[in-house]
N, C-alpha and C positions, 0 to 999 in steps of 0.2 A: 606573397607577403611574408614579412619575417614576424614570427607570434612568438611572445614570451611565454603569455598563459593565458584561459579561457575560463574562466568557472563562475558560479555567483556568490555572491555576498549581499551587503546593503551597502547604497554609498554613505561613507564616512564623511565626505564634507561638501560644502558648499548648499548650493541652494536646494537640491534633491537629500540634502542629509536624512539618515536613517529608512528610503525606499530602497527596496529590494533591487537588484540588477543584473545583469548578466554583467559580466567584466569581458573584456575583448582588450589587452597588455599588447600592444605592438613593441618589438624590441627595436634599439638604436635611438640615440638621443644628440643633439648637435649641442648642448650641455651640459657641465659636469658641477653642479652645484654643492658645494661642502657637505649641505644638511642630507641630502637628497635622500626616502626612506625606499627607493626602491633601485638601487644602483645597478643590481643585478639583469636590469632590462637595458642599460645603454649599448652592451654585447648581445653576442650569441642569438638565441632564439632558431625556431623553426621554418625553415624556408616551406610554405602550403600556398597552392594557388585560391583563387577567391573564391571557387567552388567549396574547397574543402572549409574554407573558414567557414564561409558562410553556413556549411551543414552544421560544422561545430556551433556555433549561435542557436543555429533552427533546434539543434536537440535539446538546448537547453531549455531555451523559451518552450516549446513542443512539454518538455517534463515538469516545469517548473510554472503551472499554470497564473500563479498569483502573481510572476514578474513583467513587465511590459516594459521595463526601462534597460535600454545598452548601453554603457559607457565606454566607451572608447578611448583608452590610455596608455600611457609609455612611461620608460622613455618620450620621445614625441611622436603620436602617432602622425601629424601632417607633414613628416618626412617621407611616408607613403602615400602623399595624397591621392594622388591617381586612382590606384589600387582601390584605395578605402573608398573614396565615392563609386566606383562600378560593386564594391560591396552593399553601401551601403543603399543605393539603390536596390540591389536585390531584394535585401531584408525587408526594404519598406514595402514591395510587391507583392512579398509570402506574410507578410505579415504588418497589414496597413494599420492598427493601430499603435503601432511600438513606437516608442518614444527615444529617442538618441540624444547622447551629451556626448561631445567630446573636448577631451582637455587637452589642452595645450599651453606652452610654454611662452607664445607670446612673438617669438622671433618665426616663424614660417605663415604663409602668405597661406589663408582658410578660403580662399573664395573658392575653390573648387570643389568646394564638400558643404558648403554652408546652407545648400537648397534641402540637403538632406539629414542636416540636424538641427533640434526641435532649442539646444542651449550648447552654446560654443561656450566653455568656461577656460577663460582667459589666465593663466599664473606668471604674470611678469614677475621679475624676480628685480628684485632691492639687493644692493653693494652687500646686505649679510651673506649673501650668497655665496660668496668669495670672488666670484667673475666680473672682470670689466665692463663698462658700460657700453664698449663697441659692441662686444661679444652678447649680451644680454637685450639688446634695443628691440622695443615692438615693432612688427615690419611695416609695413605701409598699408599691407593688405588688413592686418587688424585696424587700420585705422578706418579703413575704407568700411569695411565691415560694420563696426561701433556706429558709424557716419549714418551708412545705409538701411542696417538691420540690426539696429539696437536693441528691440524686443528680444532677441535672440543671444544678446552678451553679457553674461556676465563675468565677472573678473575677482579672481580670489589672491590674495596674496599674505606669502608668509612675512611676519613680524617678532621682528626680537622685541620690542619694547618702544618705548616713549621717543629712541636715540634715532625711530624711524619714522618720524613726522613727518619729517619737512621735506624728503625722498617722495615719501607715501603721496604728501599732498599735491608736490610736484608731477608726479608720475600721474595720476588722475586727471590732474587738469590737464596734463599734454593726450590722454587718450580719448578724452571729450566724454566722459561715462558719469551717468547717476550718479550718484553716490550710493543711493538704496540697492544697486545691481551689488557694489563693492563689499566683501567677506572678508576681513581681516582673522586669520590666523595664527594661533601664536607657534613658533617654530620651537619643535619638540620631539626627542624620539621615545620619552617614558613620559608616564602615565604622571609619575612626580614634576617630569618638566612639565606638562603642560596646566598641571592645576596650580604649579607656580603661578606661571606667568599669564594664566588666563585673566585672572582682574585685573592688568591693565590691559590687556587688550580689549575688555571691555569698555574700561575709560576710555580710551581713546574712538571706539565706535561712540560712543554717547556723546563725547564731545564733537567730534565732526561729524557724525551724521550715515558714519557706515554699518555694514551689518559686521556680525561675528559668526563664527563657525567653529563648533568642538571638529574634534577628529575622532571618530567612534573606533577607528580602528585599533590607535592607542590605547583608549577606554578598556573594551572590548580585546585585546591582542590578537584581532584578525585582520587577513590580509584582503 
């Protein structure tokens, strides 16, 4: 597996916001989104087999008694799929009550990992992105997924503002999802951008019916 980095924190967003986690960074990403706050994992990273990962995980969890949640991210980590599900079975074996999120971009096909995690958090990406809509399309397999094992999807997405309705609302209704699963975020790399522009992205969860999500990491300036 190629690993950016291993360590814990709390997750900053979505629906686990502010629980503790181990962080598991797969590097390499199939794209290059303008805003992107973690660029540095689309490259490089460490080539370790799923053994070695796996221990890294286990010593954390092992040290870090009060954590029980792994998140799993990238770059995109379902460019590994294979890999990550023979990991992530492991982990579920050493340690049956751990709880797994993995996030993903939205464009790679989750069904081979979805038995073994507890929230698939979905980040389609909207034209603010800078990338074309060939290049950014949800695969078939999120669709299939959302279809099948909805309890398990949710779906966060970044927003500039009000100019991203009619995208937003269109993209929801073509992935077949709650609304209540749905986290609008507002797209921000300072702690000034996001207290901007967070009351509207409030309004417009109020007005249609979705959730919000701070970024604690901004907040906070940790990674």
């Amino acid at each position: 597996m190629r690993v950016s980095e291993v360590f814990v924190s709390v997750q900053g967003e979505g629906p686990s916001l502010g629980r503790p986690a181990v962080f598991l960074r797969l590097s390499g990403c199939n794209l290059s989104c303008t805003w992107c706050d973690t660029k540095y994992a689309w490259y490089g990273g460490e080539e370790l087999s799923v053994d070695v990962v796996a221990e890294r995980v286990l010593d954390l969890l092992r040290r870090y008694r009060g954590v029980s949640l792994l998140v799993v991210t990238g770059g995109e980590p379902l460019l590994q799929s294979e890999e990550l599900a023979e990991l992530l079975a492991r982990l579920r074996r050493e340690i049956p009550y751990l709880e797994v999120e993995v996030e993903t971009n939205g464009t790679v096909d989750p069904r081979a990992v979805i038995d073994y995690v507890d929230r698939l958090i979905v980040s389609p990406k909207l034209s603010n992105s800078g990338l074309p809509e060939e290049v950014r399309r949800v695969s078939e397999g999120v669709i299939e997924v959302i279809r099948t094992r909805r309890d398990r999807v949710y779906v966060k997405v970044v927003v500039e503002g009000p100019e991203d309705t009619e995208e937003l609302l269109r993209l929801v209704k073509e992935l077949g999802v709650d609304r209540d699963r749905v986290y609008l975020m507002p797209q921000a790399s300072t702690i000034g951008e996001l207290r901007h522009k967070l009351p509207t992205v409030v309004e417009m969860a109020i007005e249609y019916g979705f959730r919000v999500s701070d970024r604690l990491q901004i907040v906070g300036e940790f990674r």
